[in-house]
N, CA, C and O atoms as a MOPAC input file, in Angstrom:
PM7 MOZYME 1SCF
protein

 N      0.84800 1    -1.18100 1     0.00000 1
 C      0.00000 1     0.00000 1     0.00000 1
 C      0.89000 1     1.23900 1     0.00000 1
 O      1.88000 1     1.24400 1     0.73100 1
 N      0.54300 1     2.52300 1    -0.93900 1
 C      1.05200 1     2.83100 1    -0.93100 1
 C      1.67600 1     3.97000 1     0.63600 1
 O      2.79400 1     4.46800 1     0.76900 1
 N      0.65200 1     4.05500 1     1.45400 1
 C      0.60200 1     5.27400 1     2.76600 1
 C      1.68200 1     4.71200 1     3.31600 1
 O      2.27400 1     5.41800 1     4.13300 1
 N      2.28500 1     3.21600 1     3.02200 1
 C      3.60500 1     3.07900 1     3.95000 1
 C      4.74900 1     3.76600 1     3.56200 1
 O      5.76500 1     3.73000 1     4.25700 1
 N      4.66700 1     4.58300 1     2.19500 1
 C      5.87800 1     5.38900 1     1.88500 1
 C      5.93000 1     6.53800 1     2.29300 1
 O      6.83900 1     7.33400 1     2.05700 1
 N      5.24000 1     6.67700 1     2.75500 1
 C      4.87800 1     8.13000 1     2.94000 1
 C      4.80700 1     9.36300 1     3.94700 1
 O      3.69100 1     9.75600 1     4.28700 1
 N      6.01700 1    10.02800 1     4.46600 1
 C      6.87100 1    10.30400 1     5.61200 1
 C      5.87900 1    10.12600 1     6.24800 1
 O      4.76900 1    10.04300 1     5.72200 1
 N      6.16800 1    10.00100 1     7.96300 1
 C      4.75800 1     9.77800 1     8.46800 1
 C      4.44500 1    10.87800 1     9.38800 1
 O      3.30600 1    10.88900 1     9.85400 1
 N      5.67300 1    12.26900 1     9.89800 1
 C      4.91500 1    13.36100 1    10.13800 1
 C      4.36600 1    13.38000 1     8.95300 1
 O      3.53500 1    12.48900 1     8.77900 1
 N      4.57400 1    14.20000 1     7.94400 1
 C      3.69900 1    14.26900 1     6.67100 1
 C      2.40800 1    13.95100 1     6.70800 1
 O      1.52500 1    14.79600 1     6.56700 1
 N      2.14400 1    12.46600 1     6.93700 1
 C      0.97300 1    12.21600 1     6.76200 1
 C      0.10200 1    12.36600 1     8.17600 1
 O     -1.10100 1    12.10800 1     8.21400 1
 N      0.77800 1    12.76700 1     9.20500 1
 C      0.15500 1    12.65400 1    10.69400 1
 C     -0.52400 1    14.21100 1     9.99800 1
 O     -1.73700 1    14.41900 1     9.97400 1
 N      0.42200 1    15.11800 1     9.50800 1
 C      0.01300 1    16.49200 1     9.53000 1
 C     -1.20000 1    16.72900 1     8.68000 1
 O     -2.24400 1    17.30400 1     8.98700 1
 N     -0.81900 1    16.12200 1     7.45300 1
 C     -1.89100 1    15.83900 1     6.87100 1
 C     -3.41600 1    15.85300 1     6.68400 1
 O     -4.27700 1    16.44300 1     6.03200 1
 N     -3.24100 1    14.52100 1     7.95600 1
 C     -4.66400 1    13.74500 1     8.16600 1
 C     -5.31700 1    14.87500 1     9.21000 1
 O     -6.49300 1    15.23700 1     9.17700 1
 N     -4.43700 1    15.28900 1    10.01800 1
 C     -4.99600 1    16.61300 1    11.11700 1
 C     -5.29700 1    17.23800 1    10.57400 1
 O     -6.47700 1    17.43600 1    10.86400 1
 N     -4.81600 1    18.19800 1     9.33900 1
 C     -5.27000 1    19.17400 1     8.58100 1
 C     -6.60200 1    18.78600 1     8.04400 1
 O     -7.41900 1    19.63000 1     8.41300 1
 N     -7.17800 1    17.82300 1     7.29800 1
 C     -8.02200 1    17.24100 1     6.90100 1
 C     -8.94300 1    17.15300 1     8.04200 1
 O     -9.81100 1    18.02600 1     8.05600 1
 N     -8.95800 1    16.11900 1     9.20900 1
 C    -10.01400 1    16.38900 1    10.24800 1
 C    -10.21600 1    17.63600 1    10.61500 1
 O    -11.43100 1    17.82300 1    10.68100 1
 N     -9.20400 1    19.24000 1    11.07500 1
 C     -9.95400 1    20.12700 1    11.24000 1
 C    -10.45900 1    21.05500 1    10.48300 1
 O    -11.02700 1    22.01100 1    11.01200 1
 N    -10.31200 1    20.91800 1     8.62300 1
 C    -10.75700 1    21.61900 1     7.92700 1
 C    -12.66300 1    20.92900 1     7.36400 1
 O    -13.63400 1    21.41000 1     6.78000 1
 N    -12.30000 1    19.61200 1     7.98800 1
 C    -13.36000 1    18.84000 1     7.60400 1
 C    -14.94000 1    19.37500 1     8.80500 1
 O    -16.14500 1    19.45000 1     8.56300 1
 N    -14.12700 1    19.64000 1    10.06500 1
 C    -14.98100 1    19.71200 1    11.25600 1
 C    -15.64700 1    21.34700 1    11.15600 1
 O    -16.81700 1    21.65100 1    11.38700 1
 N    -14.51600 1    22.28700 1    10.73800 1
 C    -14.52400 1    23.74700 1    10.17300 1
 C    -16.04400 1    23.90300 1     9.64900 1
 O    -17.03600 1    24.39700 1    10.18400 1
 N    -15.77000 1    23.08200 1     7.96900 1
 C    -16.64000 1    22.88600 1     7.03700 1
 C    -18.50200 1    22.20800 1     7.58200 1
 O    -19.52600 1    22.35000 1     6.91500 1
 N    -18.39600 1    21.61000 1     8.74500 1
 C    -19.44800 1    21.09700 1     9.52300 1
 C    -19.98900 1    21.82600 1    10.58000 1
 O    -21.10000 1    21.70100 1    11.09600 1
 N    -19.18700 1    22.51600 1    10.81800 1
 C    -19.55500 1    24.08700 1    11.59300 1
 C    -20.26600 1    25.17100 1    11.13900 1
 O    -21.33300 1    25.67600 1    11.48600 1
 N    -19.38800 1    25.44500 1    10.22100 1
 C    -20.00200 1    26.14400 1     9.11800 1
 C    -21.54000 1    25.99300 1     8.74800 1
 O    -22.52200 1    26.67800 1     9.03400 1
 N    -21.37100 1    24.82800 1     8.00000 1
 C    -22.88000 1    24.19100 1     7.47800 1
 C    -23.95600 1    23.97800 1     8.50200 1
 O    -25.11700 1    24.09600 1     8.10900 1
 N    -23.69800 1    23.62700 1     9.98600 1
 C    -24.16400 1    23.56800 1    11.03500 1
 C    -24.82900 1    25.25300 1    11.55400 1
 O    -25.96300 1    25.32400 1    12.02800 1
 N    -24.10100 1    26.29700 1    11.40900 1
 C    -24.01900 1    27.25400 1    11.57600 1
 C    -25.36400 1    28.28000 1    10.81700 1
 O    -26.15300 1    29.11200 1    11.26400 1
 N    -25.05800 1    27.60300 1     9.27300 1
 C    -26.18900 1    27.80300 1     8.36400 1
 C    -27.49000 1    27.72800 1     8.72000 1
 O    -28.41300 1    28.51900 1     8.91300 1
 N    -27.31800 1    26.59700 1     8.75200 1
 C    -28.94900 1    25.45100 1     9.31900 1
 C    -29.44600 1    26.32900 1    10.34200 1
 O    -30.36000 1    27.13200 1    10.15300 1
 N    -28.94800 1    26.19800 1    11.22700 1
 C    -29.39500 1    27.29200 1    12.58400 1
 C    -30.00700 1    28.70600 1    12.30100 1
 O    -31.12900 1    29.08700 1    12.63400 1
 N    -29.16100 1    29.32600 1    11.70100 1
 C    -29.89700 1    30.66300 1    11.32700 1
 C    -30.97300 1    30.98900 1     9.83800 1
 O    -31.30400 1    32.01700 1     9.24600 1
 N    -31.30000 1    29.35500 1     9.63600 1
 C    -32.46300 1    29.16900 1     9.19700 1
 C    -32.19600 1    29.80000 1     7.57900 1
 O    -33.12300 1    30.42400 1     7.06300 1
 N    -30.84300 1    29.60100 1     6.78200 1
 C    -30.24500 1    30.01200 1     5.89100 1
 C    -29.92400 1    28.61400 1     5.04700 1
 O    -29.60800 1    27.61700 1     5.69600 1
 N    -30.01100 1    28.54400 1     3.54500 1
 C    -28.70600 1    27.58400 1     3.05600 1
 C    -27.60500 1    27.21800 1     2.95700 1
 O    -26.70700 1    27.73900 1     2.29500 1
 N    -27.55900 1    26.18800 1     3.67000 1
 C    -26.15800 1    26.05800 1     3.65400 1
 C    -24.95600 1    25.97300 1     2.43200 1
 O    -24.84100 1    24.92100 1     1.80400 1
 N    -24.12600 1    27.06600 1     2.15300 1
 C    -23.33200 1    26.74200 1     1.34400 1
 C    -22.23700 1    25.59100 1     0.92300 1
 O    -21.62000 1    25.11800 1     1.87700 1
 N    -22.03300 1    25.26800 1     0.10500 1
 C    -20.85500 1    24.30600 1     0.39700 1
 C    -19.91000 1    24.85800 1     0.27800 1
 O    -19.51800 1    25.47300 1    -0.71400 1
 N    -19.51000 1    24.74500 1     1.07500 1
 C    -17.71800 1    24.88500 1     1.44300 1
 C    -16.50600 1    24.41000 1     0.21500 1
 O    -15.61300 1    23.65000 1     0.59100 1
 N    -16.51600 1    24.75900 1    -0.85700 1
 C    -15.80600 1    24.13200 1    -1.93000 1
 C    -14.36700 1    24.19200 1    -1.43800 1
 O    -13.57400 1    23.27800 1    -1.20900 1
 N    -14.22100 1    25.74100 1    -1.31900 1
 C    -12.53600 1    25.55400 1    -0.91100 1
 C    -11.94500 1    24.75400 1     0.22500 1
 O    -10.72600 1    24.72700 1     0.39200 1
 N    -12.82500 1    24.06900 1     1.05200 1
 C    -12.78100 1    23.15300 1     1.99100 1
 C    -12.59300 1    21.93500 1     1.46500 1
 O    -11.91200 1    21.06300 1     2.00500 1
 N    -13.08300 1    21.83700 1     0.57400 1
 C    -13.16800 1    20.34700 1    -0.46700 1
 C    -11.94200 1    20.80400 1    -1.22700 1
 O    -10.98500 1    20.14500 1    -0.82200 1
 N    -11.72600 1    21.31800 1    -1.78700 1
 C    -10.26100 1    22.00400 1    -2.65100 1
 C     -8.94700 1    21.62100 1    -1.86300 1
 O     -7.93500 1    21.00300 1    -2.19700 1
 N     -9.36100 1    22.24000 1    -0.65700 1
 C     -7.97300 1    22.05100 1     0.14900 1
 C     -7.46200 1    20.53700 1     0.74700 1
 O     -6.38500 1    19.94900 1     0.84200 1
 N     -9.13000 1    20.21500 1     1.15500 1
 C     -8.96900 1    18.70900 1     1.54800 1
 C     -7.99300 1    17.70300 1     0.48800 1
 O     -7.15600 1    16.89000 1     0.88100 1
 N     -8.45200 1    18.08500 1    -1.37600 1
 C     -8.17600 1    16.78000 1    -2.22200 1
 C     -6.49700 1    17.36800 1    -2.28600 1
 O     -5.70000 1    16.50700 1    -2.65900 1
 N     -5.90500 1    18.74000 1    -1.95900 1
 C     -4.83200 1    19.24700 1    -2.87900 1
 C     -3.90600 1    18.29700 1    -1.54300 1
 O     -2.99800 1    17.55400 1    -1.91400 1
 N     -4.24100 1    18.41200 1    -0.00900 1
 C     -3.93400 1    17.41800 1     0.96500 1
 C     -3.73100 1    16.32300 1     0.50700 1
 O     -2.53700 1    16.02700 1     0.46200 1
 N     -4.59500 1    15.40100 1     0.05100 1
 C     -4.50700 1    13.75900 1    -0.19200 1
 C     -3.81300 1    13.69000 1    -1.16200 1
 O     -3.05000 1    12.72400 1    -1.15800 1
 N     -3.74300 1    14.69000 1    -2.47300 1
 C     -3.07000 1    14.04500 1    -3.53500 1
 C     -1.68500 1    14.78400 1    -3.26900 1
 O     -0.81600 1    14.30800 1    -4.00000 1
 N     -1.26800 1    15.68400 1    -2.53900 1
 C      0.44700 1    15.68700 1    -2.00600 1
 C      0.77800 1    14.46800 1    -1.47900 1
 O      1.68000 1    13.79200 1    -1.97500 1
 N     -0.14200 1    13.95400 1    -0.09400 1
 C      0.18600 1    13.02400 1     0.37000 1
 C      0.17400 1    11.37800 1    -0.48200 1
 O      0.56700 1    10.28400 1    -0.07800 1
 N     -0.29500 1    11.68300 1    -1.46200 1
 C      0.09600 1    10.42300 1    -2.45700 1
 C      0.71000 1    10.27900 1    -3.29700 1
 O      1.15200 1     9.17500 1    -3.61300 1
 N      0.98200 1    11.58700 1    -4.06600 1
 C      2.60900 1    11.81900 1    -4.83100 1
 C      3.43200 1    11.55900 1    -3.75700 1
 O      3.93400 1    10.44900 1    -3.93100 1
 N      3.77400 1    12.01800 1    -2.82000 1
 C      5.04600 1    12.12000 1    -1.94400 1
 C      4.76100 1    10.42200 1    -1.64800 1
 O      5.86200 1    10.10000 1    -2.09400 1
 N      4.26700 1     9.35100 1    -1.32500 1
 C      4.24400 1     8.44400 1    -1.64700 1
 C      4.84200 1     7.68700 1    -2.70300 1
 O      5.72600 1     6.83200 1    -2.64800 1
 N      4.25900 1     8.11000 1    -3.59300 1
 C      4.59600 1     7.30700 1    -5.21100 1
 C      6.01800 1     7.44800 1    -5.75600 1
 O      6.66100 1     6.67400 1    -6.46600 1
 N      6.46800 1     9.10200 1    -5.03900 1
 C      7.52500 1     9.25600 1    -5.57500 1
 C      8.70300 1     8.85500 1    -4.40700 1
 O      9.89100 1     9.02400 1    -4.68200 1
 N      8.39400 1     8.45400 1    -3.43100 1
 C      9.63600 1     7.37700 1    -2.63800 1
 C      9.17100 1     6.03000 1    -2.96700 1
 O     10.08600 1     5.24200 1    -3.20500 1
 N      7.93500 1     5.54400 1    -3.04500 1
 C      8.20100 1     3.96000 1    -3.50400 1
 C      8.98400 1     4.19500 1    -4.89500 1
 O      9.61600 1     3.14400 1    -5.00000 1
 N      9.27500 1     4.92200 1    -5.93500 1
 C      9.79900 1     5.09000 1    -6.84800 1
 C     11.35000 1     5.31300 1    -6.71100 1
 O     11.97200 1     4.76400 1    -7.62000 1
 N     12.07700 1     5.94400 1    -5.85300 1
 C     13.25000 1     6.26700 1    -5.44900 1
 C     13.69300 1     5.14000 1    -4.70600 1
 O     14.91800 1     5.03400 1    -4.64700 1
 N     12.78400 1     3.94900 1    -3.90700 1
 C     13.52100 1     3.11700 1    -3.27100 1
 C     13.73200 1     2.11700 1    -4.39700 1
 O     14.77800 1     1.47000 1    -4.44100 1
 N     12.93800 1     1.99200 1    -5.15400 1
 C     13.23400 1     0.79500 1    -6.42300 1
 C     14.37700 1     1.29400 1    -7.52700 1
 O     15.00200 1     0.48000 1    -8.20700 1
 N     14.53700 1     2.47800 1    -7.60500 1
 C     15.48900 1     2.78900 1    -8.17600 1
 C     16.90300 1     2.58000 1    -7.10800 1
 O     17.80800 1     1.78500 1    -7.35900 1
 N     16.88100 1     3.00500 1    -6.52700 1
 C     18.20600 1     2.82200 1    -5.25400 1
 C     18.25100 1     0.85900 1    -5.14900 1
 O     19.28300 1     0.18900 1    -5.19300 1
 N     17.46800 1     0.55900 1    -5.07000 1
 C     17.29900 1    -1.39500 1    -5.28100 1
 C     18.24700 1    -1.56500 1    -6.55000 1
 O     19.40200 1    -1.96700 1    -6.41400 1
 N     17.74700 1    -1.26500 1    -7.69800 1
 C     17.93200 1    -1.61400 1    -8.93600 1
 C     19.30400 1    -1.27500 1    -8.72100 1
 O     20.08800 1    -2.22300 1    -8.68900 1
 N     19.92600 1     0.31300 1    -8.50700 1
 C     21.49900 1     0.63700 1    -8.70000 1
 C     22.22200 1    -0.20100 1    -7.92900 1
 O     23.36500 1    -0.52000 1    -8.25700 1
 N     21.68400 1    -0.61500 1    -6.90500 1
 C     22.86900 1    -1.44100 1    -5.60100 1
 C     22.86100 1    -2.93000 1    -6.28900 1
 O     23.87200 1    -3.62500 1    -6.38900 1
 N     21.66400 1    -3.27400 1    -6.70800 1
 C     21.70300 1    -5.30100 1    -7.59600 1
 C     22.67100 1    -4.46100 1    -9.05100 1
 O     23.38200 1    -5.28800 1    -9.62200 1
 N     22.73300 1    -3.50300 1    -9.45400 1
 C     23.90900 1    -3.41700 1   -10.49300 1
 C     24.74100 1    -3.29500 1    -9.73600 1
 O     25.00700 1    -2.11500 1    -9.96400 1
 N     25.43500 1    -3.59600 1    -8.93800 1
 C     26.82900 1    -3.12400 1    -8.36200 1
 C     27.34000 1    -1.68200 1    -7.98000 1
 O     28.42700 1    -1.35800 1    -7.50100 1
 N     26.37700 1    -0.99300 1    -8.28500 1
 C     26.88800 1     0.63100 1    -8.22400 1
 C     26.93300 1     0.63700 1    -6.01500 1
 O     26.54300 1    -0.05200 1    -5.07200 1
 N     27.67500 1     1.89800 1    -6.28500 1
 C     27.68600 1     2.33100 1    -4.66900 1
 C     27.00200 1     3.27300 1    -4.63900 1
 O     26.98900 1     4.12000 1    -5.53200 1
 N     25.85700 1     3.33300 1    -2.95000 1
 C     24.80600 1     4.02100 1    -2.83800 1
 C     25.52400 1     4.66500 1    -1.58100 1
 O     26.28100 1     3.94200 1    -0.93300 1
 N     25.29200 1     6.24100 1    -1.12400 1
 C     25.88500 1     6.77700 1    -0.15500 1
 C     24.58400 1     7.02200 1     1.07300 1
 O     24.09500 1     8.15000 1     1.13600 1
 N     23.98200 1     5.74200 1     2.17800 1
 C     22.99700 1     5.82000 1     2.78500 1
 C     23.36400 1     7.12100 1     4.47200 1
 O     24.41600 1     7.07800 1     5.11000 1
 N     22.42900 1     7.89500 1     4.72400 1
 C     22.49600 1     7.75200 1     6.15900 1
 C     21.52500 1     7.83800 1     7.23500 1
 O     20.31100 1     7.98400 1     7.09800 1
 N     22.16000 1     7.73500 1     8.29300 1
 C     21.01300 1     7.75100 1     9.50200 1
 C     21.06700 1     9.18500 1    10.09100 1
 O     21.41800 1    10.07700 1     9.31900 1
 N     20.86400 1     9.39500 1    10.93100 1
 C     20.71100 1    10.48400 1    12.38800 1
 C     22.42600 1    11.21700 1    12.16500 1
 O     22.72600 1    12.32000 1    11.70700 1
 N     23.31500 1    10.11300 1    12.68700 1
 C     24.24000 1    10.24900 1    13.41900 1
 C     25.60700 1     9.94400 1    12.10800 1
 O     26.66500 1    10.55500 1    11.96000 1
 N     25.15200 1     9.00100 1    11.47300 1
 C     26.65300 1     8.82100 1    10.37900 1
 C     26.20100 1     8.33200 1     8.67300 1
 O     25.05700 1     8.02500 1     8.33900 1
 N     27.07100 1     8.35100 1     8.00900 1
 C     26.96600 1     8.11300 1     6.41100 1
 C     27.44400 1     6.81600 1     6.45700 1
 O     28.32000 1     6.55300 1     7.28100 1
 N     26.84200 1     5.59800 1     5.40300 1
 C     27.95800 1     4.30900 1     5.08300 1
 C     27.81300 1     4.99200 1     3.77500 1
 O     27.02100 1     5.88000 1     3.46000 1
 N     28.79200 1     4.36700 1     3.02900 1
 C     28.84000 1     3.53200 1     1.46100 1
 C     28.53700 1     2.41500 1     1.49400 1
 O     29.19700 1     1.65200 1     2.20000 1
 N     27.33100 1     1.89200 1     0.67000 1
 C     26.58200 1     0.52400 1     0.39500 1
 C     26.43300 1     0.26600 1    -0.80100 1
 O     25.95700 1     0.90700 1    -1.73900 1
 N     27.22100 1    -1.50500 1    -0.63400 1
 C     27.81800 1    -1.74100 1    -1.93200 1
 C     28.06900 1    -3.15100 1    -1.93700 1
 O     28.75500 1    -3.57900 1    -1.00800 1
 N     27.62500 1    -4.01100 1    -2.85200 1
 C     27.80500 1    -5.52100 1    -2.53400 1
 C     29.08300 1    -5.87800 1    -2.56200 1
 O     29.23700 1    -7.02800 1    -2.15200 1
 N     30.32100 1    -5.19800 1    -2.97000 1
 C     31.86200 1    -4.76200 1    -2.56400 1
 C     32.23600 1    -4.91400 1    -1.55700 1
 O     33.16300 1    -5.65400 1    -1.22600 1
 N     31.36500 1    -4.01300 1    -0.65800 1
 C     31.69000 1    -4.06800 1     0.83100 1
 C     30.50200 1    -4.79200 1     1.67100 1
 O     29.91400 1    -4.07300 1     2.47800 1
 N     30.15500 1    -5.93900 1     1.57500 1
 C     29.58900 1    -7.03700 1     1.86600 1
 C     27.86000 1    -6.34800 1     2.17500 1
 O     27.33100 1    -6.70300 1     3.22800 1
 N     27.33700 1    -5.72000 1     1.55900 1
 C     25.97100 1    -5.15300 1     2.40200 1
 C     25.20000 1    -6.47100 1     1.39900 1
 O     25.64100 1    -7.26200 1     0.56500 1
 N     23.64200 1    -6.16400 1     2.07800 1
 C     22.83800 1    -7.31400 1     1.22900 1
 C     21.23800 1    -6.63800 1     1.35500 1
 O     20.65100 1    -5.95600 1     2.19500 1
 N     20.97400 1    -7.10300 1     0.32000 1
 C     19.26000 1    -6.33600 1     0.63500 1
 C     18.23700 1    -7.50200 1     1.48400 1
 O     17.89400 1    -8.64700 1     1.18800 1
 N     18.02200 1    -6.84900 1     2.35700 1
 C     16.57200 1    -7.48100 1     2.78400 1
 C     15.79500 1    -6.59500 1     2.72300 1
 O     15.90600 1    -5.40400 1     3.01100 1
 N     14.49200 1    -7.52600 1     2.10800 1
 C     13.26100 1    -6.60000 1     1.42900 1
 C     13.73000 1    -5.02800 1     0.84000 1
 O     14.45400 1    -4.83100 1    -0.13500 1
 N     13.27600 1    -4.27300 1     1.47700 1
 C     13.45800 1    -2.54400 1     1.23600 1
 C     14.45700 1    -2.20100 1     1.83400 1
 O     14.65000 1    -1.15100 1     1.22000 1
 N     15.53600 1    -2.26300 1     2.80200 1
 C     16.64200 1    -2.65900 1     3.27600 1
 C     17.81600 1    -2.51800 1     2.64900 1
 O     17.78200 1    -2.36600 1     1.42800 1
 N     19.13700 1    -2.53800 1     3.35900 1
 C     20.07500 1    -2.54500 1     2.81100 1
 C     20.76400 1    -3.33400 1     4.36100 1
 O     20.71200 1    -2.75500 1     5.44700 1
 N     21.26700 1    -4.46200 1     4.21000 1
 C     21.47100 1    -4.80700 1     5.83200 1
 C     23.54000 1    -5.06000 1     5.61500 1
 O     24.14700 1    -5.39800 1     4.59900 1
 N     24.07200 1    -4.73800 1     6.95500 1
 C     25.41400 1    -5.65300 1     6.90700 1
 C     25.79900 1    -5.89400 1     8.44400 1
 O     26.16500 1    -4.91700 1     9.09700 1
 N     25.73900 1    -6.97000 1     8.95800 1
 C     26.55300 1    -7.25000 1    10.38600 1
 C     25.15400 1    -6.88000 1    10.84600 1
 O     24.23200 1    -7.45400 1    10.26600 1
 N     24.88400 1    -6.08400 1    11.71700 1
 C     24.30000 1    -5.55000 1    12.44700 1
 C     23.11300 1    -4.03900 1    12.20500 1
 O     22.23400 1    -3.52500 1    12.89600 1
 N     23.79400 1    -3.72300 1    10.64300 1
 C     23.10700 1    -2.62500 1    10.75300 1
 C     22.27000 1    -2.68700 1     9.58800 1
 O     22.63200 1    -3.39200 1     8.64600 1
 N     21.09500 1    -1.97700 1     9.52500 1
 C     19.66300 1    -2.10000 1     8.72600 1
 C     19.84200 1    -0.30200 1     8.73400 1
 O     20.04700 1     0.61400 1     9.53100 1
 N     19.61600 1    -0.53100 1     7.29800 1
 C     19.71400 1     0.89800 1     6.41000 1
 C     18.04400 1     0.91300 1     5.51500 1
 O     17.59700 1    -0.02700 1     4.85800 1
 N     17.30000 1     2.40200 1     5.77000 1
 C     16.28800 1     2.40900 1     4.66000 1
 C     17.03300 1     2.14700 1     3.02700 1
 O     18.25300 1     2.05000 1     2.89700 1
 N     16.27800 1     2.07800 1     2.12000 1
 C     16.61700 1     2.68400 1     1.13200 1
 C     16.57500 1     4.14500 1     0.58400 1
 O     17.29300 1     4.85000 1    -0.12400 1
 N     15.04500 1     4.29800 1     1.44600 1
 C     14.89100 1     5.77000 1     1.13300 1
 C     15.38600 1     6.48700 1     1.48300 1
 O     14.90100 1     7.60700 1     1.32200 1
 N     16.98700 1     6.33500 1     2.36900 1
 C     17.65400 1     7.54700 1     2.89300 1
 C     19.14800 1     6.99500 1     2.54100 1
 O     20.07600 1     6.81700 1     3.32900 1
 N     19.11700 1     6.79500 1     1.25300 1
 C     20.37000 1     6.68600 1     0.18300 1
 C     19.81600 1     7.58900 1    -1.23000 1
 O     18.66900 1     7.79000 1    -1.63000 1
 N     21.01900 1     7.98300 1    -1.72700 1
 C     21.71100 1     8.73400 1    -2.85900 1
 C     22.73600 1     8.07000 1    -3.36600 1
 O     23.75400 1     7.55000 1    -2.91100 1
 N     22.00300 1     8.26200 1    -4.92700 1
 C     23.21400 1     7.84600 1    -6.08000 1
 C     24.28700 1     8.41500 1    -6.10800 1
 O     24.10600 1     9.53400 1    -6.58900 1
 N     25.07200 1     8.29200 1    -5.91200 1
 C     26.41900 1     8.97400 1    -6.37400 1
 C     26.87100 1     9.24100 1    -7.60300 1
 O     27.96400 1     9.78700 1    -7.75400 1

């Protein structure tokens, strides 16, 4: 699926943005009703909601896309420059790394893919 690519502040922020523009929009319309008016629809509420979901699903599509490419360069032999928090490796079936699943593993240490660059 794809929401597992998909940074996950990003999508925490996201989905919040969405519940309180959604609750806004129900206020609103709630608001209407009461003073015995039509309720408008809230389009730019709906606007903002879809321009939300479909960032949050490009930014998806386009790291499941970057980790299969970073897959593909490391099974050619190329060297990928990964890092974490704290330090950089070079990963490279050269220097004994191996893929598990989405992974890049050696000895002890488990590398995303998505936080490697081609060199």
């Amino acid at each position: 699926m794809i929401f597992e690519y998909i940074n996950r502040g990003f999508l925490v922020f996201g989905s919040l943005s969405i519940i309180v523009i959604f609750f806004a929009m129900m206020y609103v319309s709630g608001k209407a009703k009461s003073e015995n008016r039509k309720p408008k629809t809230p389009i730019i509420g709906f606007i903002i909601i879809a321009s939300i979901a479909t960032v949050l699903i490009l930014d998806g599509i386009t790291t499941k896309e970057m980790i299969d490419k970073n897959i593909v360069f490391f099974q050619k032999g190329h060297e990928l420059q990964c890092s974490t928090i704290s330090t950089s490796y070079l990963v490279s079936k050269d220097e004994g790394w191996r893929l598990h699943k989405e992974d890049f593993t050696k000895n002890s240490i488990l590398l995303d893919a998505k936080n490697c660059d081609r060199e």
